[in-house]
C-alpha positions as CSV (number, residue, x, y, z in Angstrom):
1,X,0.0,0.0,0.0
2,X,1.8,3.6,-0.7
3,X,4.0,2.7,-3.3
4,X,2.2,4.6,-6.4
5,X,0.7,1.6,-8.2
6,X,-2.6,2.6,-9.3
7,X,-1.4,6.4,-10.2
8,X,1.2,5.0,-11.7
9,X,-0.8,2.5,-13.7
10,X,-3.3,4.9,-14.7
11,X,-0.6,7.1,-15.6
12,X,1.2,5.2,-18.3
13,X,-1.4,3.0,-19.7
14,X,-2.8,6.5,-21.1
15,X,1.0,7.4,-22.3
16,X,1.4,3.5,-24.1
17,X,-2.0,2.9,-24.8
18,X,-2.3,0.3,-22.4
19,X,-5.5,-1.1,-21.3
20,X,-5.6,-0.4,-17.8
21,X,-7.6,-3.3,-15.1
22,X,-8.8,-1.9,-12.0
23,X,-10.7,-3.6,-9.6
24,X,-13.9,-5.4,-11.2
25,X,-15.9,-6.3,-8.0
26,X,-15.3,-3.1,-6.1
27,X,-18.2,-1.4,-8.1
28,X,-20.6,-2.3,-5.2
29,X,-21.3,-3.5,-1.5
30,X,-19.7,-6.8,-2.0
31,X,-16.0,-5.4,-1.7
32,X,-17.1,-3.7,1.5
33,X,-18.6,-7.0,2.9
34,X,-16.2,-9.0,1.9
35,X,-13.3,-6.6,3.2
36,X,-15.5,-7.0,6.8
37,X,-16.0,-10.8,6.7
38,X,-12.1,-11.6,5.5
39,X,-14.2,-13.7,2.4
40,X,-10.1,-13.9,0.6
41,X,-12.5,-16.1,-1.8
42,X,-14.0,-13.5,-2.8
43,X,-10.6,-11.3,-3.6
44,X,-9.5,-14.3,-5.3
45,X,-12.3,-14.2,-7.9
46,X,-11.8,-10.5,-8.3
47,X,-7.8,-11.0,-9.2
48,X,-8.9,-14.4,-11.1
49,X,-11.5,-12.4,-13.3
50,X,-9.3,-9.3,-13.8
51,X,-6.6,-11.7,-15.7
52,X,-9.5,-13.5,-17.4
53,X,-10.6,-9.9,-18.3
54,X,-6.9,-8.8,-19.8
55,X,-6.8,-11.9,-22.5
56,X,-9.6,-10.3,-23.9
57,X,-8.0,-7.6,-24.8
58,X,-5.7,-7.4,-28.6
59,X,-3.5,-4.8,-26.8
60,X,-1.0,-4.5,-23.8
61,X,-2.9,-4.7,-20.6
62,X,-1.2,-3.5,-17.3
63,X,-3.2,-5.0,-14.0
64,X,-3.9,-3.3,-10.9
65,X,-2.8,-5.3,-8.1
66,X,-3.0,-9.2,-8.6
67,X,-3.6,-12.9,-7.0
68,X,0.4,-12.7,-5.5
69,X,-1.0,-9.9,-3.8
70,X,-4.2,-11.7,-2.3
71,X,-1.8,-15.0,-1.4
72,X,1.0,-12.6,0.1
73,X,-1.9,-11.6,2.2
74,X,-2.9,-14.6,3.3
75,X,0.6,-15.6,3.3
76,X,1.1,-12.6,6.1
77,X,-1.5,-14.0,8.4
78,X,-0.6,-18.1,8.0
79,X,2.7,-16.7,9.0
80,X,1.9,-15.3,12.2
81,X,-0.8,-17.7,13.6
82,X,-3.5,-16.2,12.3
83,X,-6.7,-17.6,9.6
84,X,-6.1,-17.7,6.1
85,X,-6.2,-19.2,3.5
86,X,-3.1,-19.3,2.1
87,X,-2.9,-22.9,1.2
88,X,-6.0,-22.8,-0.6
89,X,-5.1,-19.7,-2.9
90,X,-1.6,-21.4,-3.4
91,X,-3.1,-24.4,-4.8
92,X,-5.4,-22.2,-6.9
93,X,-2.5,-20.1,-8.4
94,X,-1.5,-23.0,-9.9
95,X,-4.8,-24.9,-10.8
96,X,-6.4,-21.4,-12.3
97,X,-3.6,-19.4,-13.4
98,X,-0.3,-21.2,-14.0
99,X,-1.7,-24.7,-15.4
100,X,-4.3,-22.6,-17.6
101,X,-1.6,-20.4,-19.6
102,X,-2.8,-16.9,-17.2
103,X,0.5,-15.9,-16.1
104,X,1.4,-12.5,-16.7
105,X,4.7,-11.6,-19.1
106,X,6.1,-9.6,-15.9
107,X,5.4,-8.3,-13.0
108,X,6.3,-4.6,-11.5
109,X,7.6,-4.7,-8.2
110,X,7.1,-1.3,-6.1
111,X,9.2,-1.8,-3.0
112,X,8.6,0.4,-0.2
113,X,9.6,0.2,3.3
114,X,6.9,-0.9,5.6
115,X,7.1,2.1,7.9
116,X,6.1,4.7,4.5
117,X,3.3,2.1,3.7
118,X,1.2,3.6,6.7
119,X,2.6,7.2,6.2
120,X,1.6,7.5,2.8
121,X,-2.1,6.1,3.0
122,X,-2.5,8.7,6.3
123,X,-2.8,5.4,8.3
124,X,-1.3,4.2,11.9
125,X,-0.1,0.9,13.0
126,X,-2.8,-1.3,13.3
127,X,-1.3,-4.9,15.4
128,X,-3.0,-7.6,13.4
129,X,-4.5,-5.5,10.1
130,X,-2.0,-6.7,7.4
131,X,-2.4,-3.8,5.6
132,X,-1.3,-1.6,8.2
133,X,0.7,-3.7,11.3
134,X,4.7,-3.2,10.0
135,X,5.5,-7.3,11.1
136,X,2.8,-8.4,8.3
137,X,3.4,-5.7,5.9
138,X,7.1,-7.3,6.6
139,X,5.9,-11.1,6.1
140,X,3.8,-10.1,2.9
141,X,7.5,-8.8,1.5
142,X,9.1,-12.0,2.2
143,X,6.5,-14.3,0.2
144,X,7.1,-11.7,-2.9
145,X,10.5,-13.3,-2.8
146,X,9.7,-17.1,-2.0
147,X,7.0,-16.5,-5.1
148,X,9.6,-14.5,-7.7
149,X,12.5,-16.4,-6.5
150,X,11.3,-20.5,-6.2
151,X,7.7,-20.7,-7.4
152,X,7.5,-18.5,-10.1
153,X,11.2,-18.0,-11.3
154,X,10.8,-17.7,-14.8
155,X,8.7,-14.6,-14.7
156,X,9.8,-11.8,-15.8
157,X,10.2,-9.6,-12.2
158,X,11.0,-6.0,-12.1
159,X,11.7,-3.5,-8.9
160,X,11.2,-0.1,-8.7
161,X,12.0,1.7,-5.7
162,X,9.3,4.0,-4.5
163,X,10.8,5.3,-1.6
164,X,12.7,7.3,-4.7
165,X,12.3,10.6,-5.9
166,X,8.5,10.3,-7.8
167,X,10.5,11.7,-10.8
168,X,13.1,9.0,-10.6
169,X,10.2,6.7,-9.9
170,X,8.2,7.9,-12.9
171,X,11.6,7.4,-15.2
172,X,12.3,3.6,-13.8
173,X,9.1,2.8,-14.3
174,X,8.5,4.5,-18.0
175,X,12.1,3.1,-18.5
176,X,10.9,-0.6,-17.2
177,X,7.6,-0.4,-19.4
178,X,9.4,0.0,-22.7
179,X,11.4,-3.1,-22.2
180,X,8.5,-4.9,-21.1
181,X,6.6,-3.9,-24.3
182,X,9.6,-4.3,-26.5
183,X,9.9,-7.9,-25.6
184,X,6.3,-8.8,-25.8
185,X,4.6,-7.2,-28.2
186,X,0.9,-8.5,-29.1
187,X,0.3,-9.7,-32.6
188,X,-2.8,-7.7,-33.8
């Protein structure tokens, strides 16, 4: 949370003429609910449907926020004693997305230290909220490199630093776009 992705990701899919994916399921009272009742299902079929959603597309497609996201979540709370299900959504990365040709061509990595997460959404340390307690904001970190470094090696990973300048930020991430693009460019 902080790091610029969705600014950034609205940002340059208007420069490339990229087709940006937001959130499908926010659009109404489910995303509120579920956030209440913890339903990581739920979030699951949002991420599921928002890669579904991109192979429709003839064009480059850049996803707000995805399923590693929703398991490094879960991942966060397994980690620490807490429900999840973590298990669950591991086993479904690989039945839904991996086995059935939906990986992405890269992934964007916006580090940030966990202290700035809080600081930049206006929020405070929050013991047991992983989007805002620094330990599982910490855990979530670590499972981005089991995932990019043993489960998912071959994927293309890329890190931007957004503790950076947002001009040098902006310029690594246009910079990181155009290589993307340059190696994968859709056959129309």
């Amino acid at each position: 949370p902080g790091s610029g992705k969705t600014t950034l990701m609205n940002h340059y899919s208007r420069i490339f003429g990229a087709e940006p994916i937001q959130e499908i399921l926010i659009e109404n009272s489910s995303w509120k609910n579920a956030r209440k009742a913890e339903n990581q299902m739920f979030f699951w079929k949002n991420d599921l449907n928002k890669i579904k959603k991109s192979k429709k597309y003839k064009k480059d497609v850049f996803i707000d926020r995805g399923c590693v996201s929703t398991i490094g979540y879960n991942y966060s709370k397994w980690s620490t004693g807490q429900p999840s299900n973590f298990s669950k959504l591991l086993v479904r990365y690989f039945t839904d997305i991996s086995n059935n040709g939906l990986k992405p061509d890269a992934y964007i990595f916006f580090s940030l230290p966990t202290q700035l997460c809080n600081k930049r959404k206006g929020r405070k340390h929050i013991k047991g909220n992983p989007m805002q307690d620094r330990i599982l904001l910490k855990k979530m970190a670590e499972f981005y490199d089991l995932f990019f470094n043993i489960l998912e090696p071959d994927i293309q990973i890329f890190e931007i630093n957004s503790n950076a300048s947002i001009k040098l930020v902006m310029a690594q991430t246009k910079k990181t776009l155009i290589s993307i693009l340059n190696k994968t460019k859709i056959k129309k």
